[in-house]
C-alpha positions in Angstrom: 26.9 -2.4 -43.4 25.9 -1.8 -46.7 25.7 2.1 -47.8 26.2 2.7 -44.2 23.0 0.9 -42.7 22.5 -2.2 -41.1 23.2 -5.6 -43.8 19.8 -7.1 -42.9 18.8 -11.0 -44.3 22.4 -11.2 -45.6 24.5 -14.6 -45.8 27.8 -14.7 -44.9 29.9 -17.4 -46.5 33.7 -17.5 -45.0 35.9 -19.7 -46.7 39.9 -20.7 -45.4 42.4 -19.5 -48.1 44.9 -22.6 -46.6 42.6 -25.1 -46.5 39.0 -26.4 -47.6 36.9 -25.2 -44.8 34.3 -22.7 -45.1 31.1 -20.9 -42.6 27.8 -19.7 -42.9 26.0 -17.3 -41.1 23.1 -15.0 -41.4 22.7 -11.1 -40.5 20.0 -10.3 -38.0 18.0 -7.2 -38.1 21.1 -5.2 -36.6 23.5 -6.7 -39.2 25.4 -8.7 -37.1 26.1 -12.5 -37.4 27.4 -15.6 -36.1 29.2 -18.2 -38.4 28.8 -22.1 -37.9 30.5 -24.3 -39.8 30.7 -28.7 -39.6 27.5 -29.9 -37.7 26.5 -26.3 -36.0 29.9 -25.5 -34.3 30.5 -21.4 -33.7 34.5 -21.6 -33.1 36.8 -21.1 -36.5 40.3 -22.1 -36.6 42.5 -18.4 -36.6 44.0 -17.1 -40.2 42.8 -16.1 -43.4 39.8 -16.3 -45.0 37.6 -15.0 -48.3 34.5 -13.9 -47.9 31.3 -13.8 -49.7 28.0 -11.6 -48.7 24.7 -12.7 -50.6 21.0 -10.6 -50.5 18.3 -13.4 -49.0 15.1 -12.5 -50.8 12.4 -12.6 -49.4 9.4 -14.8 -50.8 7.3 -12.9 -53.1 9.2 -9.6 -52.0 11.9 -8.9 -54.3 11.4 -5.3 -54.3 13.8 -5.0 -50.9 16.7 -7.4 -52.1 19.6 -5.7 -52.0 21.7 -5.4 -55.4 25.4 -6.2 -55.0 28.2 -6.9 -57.2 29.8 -10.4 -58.0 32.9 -9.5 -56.5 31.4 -9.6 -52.7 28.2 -12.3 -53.8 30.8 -15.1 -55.4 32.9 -16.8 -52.7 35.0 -17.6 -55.9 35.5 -14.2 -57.5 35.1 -12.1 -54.1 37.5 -9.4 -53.1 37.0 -9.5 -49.9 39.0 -10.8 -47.0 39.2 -11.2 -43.1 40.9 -12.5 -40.5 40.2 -15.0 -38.5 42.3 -14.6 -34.5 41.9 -16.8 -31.9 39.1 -16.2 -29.3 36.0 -13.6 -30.0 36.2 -11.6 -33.0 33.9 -8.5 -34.0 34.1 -8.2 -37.9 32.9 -5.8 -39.7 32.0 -5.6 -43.5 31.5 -2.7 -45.5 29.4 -2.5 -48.6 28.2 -0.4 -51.4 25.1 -1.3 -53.2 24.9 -1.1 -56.9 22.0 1.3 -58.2 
């Protein structure tokens, strides 16, 4: 969510603070999103991980690219963090958009 509305065209970068592993994924119209990692595997190993949310433009649109700070865009200066558990997991991330 970012301002309290769906993140649409968003990546998603989730990278292991214990170990060099890291996902991708990309929000859907709803702001939801899947991470794969390796060659297109959806599973993640459970712990700790920093996490990184960057505005996809669209081409020759930038007028709806959302502006956000480089502590959430930079997978090396983010704040953010989550936590991986074993099985499912539903996480959400809050946002606020810079004016």
């Amino acid at each position: 969510m970012i301002n309290g509305q769906p993140a649409k065209l968003m990546m998603v970068t989730f990278k292991s603070q214990s170990e060099n592993s890291e996902g991708l994924g990309m929000t859907d119209e709803a702001g939801r999103f899947v991470l794969y990692h390796g060659r297109g595997k959806d599973t993640f190993r459970p712990g700790e991980y920093r996490v990184a949310v960057q505005p996809m433009s669209i081409e020759g649109d930038e007028s709806k690219k959302v502006k956000l700070p480089s502590t959430v865009t930079n997978i090396e200066m983010t704040t953010l963090s989550k936590t991986v558990q074993p099985g499912a997991n539903h996480i959400e991330i809050d946002l606020i958009a810079e004016k």
